[in-house]
C-alpha positions as CSV (number, residue, x, y, z in Angstrom):
1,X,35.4,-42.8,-82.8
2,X,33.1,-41.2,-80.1
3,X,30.5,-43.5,-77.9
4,X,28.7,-42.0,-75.1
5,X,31.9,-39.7,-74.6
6,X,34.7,-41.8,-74.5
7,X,37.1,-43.0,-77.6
8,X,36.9,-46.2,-79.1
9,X,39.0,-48.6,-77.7
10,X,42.0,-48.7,-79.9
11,X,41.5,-45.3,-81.1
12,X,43.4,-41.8,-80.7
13,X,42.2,-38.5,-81.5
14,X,44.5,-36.7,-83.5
15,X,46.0,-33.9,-82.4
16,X,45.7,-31.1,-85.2
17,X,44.1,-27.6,-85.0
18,X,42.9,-25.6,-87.9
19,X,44.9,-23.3,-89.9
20,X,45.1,-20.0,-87.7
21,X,47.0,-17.9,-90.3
22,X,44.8,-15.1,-91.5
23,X,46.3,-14.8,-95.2
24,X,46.3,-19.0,-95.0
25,X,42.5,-18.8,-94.9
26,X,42.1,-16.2,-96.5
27,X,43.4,-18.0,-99.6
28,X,42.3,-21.1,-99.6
29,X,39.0,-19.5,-98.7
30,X,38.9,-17.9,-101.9
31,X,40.2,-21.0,-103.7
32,X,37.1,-23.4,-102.4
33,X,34.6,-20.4,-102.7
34,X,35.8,-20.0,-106.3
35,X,36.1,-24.2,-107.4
36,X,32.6,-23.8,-105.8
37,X,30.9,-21.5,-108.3
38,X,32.3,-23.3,-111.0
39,X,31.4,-26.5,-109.9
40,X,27.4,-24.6,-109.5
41,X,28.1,-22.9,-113.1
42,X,29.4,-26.7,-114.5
43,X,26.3,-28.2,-113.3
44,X,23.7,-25.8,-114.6
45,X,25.6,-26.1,-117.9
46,X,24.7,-29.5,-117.2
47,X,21.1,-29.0,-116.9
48,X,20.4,-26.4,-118.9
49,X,23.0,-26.7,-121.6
50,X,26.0,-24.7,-122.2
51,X,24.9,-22.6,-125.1
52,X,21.7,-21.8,-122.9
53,X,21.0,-18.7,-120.8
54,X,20.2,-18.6,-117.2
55,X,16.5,-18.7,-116.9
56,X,16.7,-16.1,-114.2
57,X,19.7,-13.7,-115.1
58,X,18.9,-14.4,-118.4
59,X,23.3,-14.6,-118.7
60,X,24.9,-16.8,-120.8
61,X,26.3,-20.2,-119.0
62,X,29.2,-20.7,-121.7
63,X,30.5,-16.5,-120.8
64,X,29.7,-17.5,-117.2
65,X,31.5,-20.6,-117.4
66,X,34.0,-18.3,-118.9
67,X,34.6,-16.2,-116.2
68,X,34.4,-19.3,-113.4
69,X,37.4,-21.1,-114.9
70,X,39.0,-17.6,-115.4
71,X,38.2,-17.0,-111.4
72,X,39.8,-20.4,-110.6
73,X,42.7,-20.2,-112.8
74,X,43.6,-17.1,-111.0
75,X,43.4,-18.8,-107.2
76,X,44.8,-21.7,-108.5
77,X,47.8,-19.5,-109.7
78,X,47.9,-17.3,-106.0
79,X,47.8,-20.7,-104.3
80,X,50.7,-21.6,-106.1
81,X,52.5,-18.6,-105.3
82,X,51.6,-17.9,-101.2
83,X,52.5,-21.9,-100.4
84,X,55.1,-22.3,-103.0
85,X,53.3,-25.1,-104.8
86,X,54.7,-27.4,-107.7
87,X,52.2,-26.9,-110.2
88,X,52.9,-30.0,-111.5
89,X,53.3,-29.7,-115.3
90,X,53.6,-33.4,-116.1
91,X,50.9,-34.3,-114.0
92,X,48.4,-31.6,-115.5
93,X,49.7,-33.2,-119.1
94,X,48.6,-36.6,-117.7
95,X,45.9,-35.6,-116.7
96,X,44.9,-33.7,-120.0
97,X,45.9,-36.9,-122.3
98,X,43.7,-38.9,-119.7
99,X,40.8,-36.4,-120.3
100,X,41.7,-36.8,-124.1
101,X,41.5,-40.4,-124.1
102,X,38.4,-40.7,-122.1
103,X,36.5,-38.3,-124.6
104,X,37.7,-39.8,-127.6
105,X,35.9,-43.4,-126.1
106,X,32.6,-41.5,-125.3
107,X,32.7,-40.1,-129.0
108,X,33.8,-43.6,-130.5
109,X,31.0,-45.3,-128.5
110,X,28.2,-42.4,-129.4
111,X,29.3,-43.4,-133.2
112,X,29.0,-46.9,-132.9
113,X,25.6,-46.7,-131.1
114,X,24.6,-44.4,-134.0
């Protein structure tokens, strides 16, 4: 977009600002600080296993894990409610028989490979 200072020929900088509204951050501040421990919680249950502890806090990843999606669910839900967001129940049901689905061809390929 940018060389030496000047825009691209063909190019237009789009005119948008950041959110200003103070509640507006706030929330979706909470929602990507909160998808963002889980997502650190998912991948240490990753590493270290689920049913492991932290080698540190010496707490279990599966209660932490726990609490994370519990966290999530809960900004998930306030986002919902402050923008008036569809939650989208047919889509999350996709989504869950895609999940499904998917799992069931890891399983059926872990079985076959013995």
């Amino acid at each position: 977009l940018f060389r030496k200072g000047r825009v691209m020929p063909g190019r237009q900088i789009s005119p948008w600002l950041p959110e200003q509204d103070r509640l507006h951050l706030a929330v979706l501040g909470k929602l990507a600080e909160e998808c963002n421990e889980l997502a650190i919680r998912a991948t240490r249950c990753v590493i270290q296993g689920i049913d492991e502890a932290d080698p540190e806090s010496r707490r279990s990843n599966r209660i932490e894990m726990q609490r994370e999606i519990a966290d999530v669910l809960a900004c998930i839900a306030t986002a919902e409610e402050h923008f008036r967001l569809d939650s989208m129940p047919e889509r999350f049901l996709d989504k869950r028989v895609g999940y499904r689905e998917w799992h069931q061809l890891i399983a059926d390929q872990e079985k076959a490979n013995g």
